[in-house]
N, C-alpha and C positions, 0 to 999 in steps of 0.2 A: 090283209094288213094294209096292202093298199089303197083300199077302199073305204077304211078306218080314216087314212089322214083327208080325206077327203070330204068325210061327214059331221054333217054336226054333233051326233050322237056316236064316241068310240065304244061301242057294246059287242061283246061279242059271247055266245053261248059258251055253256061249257064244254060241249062237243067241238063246237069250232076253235075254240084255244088249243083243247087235246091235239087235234088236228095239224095246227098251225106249228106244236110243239113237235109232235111227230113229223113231219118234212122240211122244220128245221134244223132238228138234231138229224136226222137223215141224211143232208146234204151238207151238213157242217163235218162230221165224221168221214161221210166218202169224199170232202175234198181234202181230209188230211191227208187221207191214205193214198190220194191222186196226186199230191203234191210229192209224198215218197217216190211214185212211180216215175215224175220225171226226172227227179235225181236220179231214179238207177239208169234212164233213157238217155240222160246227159252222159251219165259215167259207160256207158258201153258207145255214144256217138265220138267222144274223147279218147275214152283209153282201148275201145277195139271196135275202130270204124271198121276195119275190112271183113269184121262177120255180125256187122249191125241189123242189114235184112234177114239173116235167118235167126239172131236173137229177140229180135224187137218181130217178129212178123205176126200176119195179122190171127193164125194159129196159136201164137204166144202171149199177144196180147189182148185177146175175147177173153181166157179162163180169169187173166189177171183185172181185166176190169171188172168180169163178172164178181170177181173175190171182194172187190173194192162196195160195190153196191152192197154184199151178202156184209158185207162187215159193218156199213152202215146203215141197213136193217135191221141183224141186229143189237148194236148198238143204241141207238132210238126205240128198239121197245124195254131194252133194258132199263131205261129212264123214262118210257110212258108206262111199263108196269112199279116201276116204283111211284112216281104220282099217282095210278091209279089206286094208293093207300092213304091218300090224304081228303080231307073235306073240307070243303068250302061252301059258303055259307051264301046266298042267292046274292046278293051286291057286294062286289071285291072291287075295287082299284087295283089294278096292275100298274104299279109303276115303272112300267118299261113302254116301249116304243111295241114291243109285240110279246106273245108269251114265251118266256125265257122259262131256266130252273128255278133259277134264284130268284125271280121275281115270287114267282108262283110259291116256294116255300116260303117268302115274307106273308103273304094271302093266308095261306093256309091255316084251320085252327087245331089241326094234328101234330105231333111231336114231329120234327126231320132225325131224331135221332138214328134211325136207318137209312134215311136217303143220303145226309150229306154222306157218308163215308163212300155209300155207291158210285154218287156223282166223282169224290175224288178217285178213286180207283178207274172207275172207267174210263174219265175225262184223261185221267193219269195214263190208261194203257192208250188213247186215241192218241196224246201228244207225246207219250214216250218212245211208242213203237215206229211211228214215221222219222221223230225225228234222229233216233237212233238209225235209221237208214240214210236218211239223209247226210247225216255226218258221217258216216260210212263211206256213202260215194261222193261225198266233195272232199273228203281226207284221201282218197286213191286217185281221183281230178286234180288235185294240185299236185300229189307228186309224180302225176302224170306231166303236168303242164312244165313242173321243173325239170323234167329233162328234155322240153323241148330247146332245140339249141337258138332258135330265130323269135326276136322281140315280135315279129307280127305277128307269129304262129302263137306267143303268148295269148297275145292280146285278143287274138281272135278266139281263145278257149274261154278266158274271161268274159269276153262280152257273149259268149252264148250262156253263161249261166249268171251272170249278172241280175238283168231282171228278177229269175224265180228265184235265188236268194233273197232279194227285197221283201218279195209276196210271204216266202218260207216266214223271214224273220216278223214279219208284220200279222201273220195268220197265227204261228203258234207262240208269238212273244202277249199277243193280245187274247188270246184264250186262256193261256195259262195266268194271265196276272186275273184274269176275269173269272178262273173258276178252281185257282189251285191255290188260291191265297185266303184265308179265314177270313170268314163275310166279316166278323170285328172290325177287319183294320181296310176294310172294303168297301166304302161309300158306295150308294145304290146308284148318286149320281155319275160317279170315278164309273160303274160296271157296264153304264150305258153308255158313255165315250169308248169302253174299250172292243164293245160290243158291235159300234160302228166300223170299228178295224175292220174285223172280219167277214159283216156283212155287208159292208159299201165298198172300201176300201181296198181289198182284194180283190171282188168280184170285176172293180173296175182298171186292174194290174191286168186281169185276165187275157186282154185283147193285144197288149203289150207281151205275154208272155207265152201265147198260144198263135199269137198272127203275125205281128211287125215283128217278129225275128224271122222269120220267112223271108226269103231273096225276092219270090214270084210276086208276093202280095206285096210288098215294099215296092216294086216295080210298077204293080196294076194299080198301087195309091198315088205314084207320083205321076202316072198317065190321066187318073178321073181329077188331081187336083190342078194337073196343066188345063185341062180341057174346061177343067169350069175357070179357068183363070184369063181363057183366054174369049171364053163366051161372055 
């Protein structure tokens, strides 16, 4: 794909699009379900730090990310065995930025009558089932937080989930208007703005939501940016 914006000629086979479609949907899927995962890591570092290492340990956490990847494997052949029912015809326009579902069913000169339902249902079970956990553990994180009795002890549970709420709201508020709303009332061009959420947009929350909450790294950035400030 990136190698696409770079060329004169945007071509790509159809092996290469399948491709491109499968470790998309791959890695869009296992980051919902990693997104679930740190709500539950929030809600046991909040509501029961004193047995956080032997819940969260690294024993407990291999099977669950393994679970995470196996879901978004297969998830993405679910949706590349259902495109591999459709045909297309040797010169297609894709009108997207790279190969999506919906693009690829605008392409297509086979019926989608059995894909879109698949796409909703699964799309349906990838953003229902995280964020049904999600709102799990930030429903028992606030009424954890309101019995804390001291404003900074608030404030300080807030800002550790602050961030991945942003990411949470911006990853699954732009997937679901992008793929759970009837292509009718869903401009092609509205699907690739939304589409930038979750594949620019998040990814670049990331480093805000996985590092600069860290005490050690926020330490070791503000030592490399004295040093170069003062070189």
């Amino acid at each position: 794909m990136l190698m696409s914006f770079v060329s004169t000629k945007n071509i790509i086979s159809y092996a290469g699009c399948m491709t491109q479609l499968f470790f998309f949907l791959f890695f869009v899927v296992s980051e919902s379900f990693i997104l679930s995962v740190m709500a539950y890591d929030h809600y046991v570092t909040i509501c029961n730090p004193l047995v956080y290492t032997a819940t969260m340990s690294p024993q407990v956490c291999l099977p669950i990310l393994l679970g995470v990847y196996v879901m978004g494997f297969a998830k993405a052949m679910a949706h590349r065995a259902c495109m591999g029912r459709l045909t297309f015809c040797a010169n297609n326009l894709v009108d997207h930025f790279m190969c999506d579902i919906l693009p690829l069913h605008e392409c297509s000169y086979t019926t989608t009558y059995v894909n879109k339902p698949v796409v909703f249902v699964v799309v349906g079970i990838d953003i229902g089932v995280p964020t049904a956990t999600i709102f799990l553990s930030y429903a028992l994180i606030l009424s954890s937080i309101l019995h804390i009795s001291s404003t900074e002890g608030r404030s300080k549970a807030f800002s550790t989930c602050s961030s991945h709420i942003i990411a949470v709201s911006l990853f699954f508020g732009s997937r679901a208007f992008m793929y759970l709303k009837p292509s009718s009332l869903l401009p092609m061009n509205l699907g690739k703005v939304s589409s930038l959420f979750y594949t620019i947009v998040v990814p670049m929350l990331n480093p805000l939501i996985y590092s600069l909450r860290n005490k050690d790294v926020k330490i070791a950035l503000k030592k490399t940016l004295s040093k170069k400030s003062f070189s």
